[in-house]
N, C-alpha and C positions, 0 to 999 in steps of 0.2 A: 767623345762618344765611343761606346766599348761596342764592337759588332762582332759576332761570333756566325762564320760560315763551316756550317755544319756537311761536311765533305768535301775534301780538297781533293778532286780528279778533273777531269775536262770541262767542267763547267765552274766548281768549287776556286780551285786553285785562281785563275785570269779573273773573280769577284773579287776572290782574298787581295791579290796584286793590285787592282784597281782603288778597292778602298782604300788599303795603306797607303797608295799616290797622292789619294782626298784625303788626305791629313786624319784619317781614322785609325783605332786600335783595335787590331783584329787578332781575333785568336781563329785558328783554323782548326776546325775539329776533324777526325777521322780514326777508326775503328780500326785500319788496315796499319798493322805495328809498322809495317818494312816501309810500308810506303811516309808514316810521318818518321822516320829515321834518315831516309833518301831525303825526304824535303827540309825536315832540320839541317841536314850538311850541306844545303844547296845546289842541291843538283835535283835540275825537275827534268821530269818525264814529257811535260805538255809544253808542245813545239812554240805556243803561244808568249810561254814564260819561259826566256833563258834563265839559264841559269844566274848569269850573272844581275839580272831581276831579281828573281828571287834571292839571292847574297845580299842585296841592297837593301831588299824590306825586313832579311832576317838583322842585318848589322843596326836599320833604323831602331830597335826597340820597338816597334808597333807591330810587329808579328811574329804569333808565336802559334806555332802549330803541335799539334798535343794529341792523345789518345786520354791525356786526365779529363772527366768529367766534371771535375773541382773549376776547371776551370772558364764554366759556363757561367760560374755565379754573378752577378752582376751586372747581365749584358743588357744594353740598350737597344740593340737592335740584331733580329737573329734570321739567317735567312738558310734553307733547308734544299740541299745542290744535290740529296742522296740518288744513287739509282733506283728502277722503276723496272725490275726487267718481267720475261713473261715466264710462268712457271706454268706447265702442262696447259698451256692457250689461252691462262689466265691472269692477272694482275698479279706483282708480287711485292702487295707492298709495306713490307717488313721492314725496310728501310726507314720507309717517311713515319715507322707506327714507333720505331726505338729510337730517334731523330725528336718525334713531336716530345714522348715519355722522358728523354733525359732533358729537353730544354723546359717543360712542364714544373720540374723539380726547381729551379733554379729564377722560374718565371718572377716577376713582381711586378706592381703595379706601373702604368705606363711602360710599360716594355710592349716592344714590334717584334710579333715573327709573319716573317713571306714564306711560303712555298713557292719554290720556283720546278721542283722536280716534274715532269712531264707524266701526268696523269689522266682517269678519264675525269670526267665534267660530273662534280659534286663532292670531290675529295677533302679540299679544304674546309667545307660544314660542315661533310657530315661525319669523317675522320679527322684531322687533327684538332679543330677547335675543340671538338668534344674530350681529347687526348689531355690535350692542355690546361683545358679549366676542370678534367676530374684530374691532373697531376697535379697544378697547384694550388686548387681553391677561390681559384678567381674566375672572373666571367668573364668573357669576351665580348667587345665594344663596349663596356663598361670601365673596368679594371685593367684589360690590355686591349691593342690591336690586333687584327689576324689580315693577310691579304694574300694574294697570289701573281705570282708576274712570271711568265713565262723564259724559261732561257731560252736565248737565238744566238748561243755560240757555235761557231764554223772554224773547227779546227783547220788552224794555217791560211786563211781569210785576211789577205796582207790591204786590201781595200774597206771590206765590212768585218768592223774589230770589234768589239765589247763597247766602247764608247760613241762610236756611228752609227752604229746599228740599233733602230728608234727601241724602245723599252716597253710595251704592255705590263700595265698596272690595273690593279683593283682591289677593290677590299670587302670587309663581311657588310661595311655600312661605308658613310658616307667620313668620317671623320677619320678612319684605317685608310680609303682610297687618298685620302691627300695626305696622311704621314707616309704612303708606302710612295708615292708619286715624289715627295718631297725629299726623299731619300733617296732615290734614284736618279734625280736631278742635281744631284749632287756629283753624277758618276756618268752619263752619260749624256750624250747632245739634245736627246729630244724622248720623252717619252708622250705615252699613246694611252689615254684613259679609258678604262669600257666599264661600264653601270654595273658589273656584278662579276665575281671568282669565277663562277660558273662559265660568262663568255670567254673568257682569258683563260679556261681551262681549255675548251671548247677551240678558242684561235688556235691556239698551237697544233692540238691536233689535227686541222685543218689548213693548217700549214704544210704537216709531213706528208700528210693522206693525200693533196695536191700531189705532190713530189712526184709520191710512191705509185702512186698510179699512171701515172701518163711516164714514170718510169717503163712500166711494166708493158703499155701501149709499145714504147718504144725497139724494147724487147721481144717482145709477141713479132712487131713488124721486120725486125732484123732477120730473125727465124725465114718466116715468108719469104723473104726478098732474098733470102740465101738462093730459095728452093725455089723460085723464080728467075736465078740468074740476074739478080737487080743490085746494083752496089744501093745499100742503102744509106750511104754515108753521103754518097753524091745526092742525095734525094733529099737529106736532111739538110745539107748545104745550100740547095736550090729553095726550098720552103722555106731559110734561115733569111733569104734576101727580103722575103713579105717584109714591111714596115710595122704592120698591123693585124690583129687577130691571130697570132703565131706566136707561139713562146717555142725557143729552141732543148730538145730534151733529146739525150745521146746513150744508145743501147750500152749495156756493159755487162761484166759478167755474172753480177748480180746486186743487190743491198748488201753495204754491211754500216757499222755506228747504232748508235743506240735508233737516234730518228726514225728512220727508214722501216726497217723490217720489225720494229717495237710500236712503236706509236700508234701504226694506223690501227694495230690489232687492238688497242687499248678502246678503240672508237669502237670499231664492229662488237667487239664485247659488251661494251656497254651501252649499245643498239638492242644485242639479242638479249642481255641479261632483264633492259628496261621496258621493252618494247616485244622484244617475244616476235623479230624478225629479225633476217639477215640484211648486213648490209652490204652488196651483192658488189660489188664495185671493186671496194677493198678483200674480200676474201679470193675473190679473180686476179687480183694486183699479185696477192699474196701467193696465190698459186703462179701465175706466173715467175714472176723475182725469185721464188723459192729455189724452183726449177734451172734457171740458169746455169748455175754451176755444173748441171747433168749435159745440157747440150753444151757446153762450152768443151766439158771430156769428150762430147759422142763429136764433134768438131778434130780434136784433137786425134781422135780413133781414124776419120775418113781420111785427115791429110796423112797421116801417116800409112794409110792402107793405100794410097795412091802408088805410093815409093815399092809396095812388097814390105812392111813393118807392122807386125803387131804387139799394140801399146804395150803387151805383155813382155815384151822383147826390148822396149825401147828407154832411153835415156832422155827422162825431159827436164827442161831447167824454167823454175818459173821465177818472173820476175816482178816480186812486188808482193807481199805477205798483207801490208796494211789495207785497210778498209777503202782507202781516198787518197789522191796522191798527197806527198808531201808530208803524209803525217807519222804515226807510230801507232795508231788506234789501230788494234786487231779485233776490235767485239764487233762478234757477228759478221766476220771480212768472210766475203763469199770468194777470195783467194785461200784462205785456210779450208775451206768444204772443197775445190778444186782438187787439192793438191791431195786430201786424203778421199778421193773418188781416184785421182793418178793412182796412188799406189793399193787401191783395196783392186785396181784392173792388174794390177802385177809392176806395174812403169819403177821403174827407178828416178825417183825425183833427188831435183836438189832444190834450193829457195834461195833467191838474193832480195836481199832489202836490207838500205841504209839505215833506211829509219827507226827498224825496229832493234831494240835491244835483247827484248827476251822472245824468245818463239814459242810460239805454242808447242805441247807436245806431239809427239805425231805427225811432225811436215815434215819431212826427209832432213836431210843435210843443209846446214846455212854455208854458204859460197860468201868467203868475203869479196866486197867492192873489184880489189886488185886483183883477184883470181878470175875475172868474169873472160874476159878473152880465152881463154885455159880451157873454160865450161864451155864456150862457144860450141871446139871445135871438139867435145867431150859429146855434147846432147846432142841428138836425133830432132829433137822439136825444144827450140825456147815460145814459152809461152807470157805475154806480156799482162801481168792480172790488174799491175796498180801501176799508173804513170809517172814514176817518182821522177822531176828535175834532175836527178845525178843520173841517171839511166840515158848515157848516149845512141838515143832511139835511132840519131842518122848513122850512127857505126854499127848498129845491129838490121839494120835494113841491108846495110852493104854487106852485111856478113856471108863466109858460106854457111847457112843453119836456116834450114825452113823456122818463119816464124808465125805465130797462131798473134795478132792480136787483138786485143779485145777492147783497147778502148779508143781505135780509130786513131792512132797518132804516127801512123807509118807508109808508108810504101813502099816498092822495091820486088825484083824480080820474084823473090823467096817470101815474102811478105803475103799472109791472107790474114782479111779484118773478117772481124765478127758479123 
């Protein structure tokens, strides 16, 4: 069976890797020249897929990752991983419209395509299906299938992986629902049926909007509990012991990844666009989360005004560029809005992180790994944004170097948490 995943990044790439394990022939599609040059020579970017993974499925003959469109012809089964991101607070989805347009061209009879890209709820009707049968002439649930199944990958998730983690399926009718089901049972241990695209567009975003919001709770109350003199870290600890009615959620310095600060807006949009109301919850979340990054500087302003230091004046090193620990994802990382609020106040920044290979433009200085001792005794304030494993958090508590951090993983004389 010929399977073509149309975009190999954080979601695209660890499908591409799993089908070719299920004895599938996958071509990997993507637009982005550098990036199928990186992955034809195998070396991947997503911490999920080593590299030497990826060597393995390029040496099998059953993957081939491309920018030719030539090479969509023939496929069996075609599933659509593109971004979805937001353009001036609204949907941008240009990806999934030249995604649906070139597999349209190449479509034929009995052939399966999934959207999996995270959308709002009516995308797969009332945009690609329509895409597809005016690109190639056929109809849908007649001539092809169309369905939608949500991705629930968790970059660097060494427990819940691509194949653990249950699958949400559905389709435009009743005979798409069991090839997209039967296809993904192929690839994963358990998946999860729901009667129509629309709910499985709908789960997911209700998934993040969960998240994002009682993120945001959590954050609001860090705030307070500062300016109350309340550790709120011991308060989250003590409420962590409930057995029941408690889910545990921990302040940080703000959202970043696509999920988070992407998705819920996808919902509230398409609340006020359908409905001609707000949906008050999530645009609160958003204001919140947003925000973070500003207190987490005006934080950074006070410890350092305690000493006689202004941030104008000062040398900070922040540690952790990525969005989540462990990973290399910098979209939307509320340590990248940190560090250029550091420097639009005057601060001299530098950045360490292992994980990332390229930095954004605009963060100061990258500090390699073996220089960080050096930076220690350089900075005025280290600031802790992403809690990477290689970051010897008990050697930087002992340090002499006031440290700001921000995702509760410290203590020590020098040490203030968020």
């Amino acid at each position: 069976m010929r399977v073509v995943v149309a975009g190999q990044g954080y979601v695209g790439l660890p499908l591409a890797m799993r089908a070719v394990e299920a004895g599938f022939d996958v071509v990997g599609f993507d637009v982005d020249l550098a990036r199928v040059k990186r992955l034809s020579e195998g070396d991947s970017f997503v911490e999920d897929v080593p590299s030497v993974e990826l060597r393995a499925a390029l040496d099998s003959g059953r993957y081939l990752v491309t920018d030719d469109e030539l090479t969509l012809l023939g496929f069996d089964v075609a599933i659509i991983t593109v971004p979805t991101p937001l353009r001036d607070g609204s949907p941008d989805l240009s990806y999934i419209e030249a995604s649906s347009a070139a597999l349209a061209t190449h479509l034929r009879e009995g052939s399966l395509v999934i959207l999996e890209s995270t959308t709002y709820p009516g995308t797969t009707d009332e945009l690609v299906v329509p895409l597809l049968e005016a690109g190639s002439g056929l109809r849908a649930g007649t001539d092809f299938s169309v369905g939608y199944s949500p991705e629930r990958i968790d970059p660097g998730n060494r427990v819940h992986t691509f194949t653990t983690t249950p699958k949400i399926v559905s389709g435009i009718d009743d005979d798409s629902r069991e090839r997209v089901r039967a296809f993904y049972a192929q690839l994963v241990e358990h998946v999860v049926e729901v009667s129509s695209v629309k709910a499985a567009e709908l789960a997911k975003l209700l998934e993040n909007t969960f998240r994002h919001v009682n993120v945001a709770l959590v954050n609001e109350l860090a705030m307070f509990a500062a300016e109350l003199d309340i550790d709120v870290w011991e308060a989250i600890d003590a409420a962590s012991t409930k057995p029941f009615g408690f889910m545990r959620f921990t302040p940080g310095p703000g959202v970043g990844g696509h999920c988070l600060p992407i998705d819920p807006s996808y919902l509230s949009w398409t609340v006020r666009r359908r409905l001609g109301r707000s949906f008050r919850f999530v645009e609160l979340a958003n204001d919140i989360n947003d925000h973070m990054p500003d207190y987490v500087v005006n934080r950074a302003m006070r410890r350092l005004g305690r000493v006689g230091l202004a941030l104008s004046r000062a040398n900070v090193l922040v540690l952790g560029i990525a969005y989540k620990r462990n990973s290399s994802d910098v979209r939307e990382s509320p340590a990248v809005a940190i560090v250029e609020r550091l420097m639009h106040e005057g601060a001299t920044v530098a950045v360490a992180d292992p994980h990332v290979v390229e930095f954004p433009e605009r963060i100061g200085a990258a500090i390699p790994m073996e220089a960080r001792a050096a930076a220690y005794r350089w900075a005025d304030l280290v600031i802790l944004a992403t809690d990477h494993d290689a970051f010897d958090l008990h050697a930087l508590a002992g340090a002499d170097v006031a440290v700001l951090d921000t995702r509760g993983r410290m203590e020590g004389e020098r040490v203030e948490r968020l």
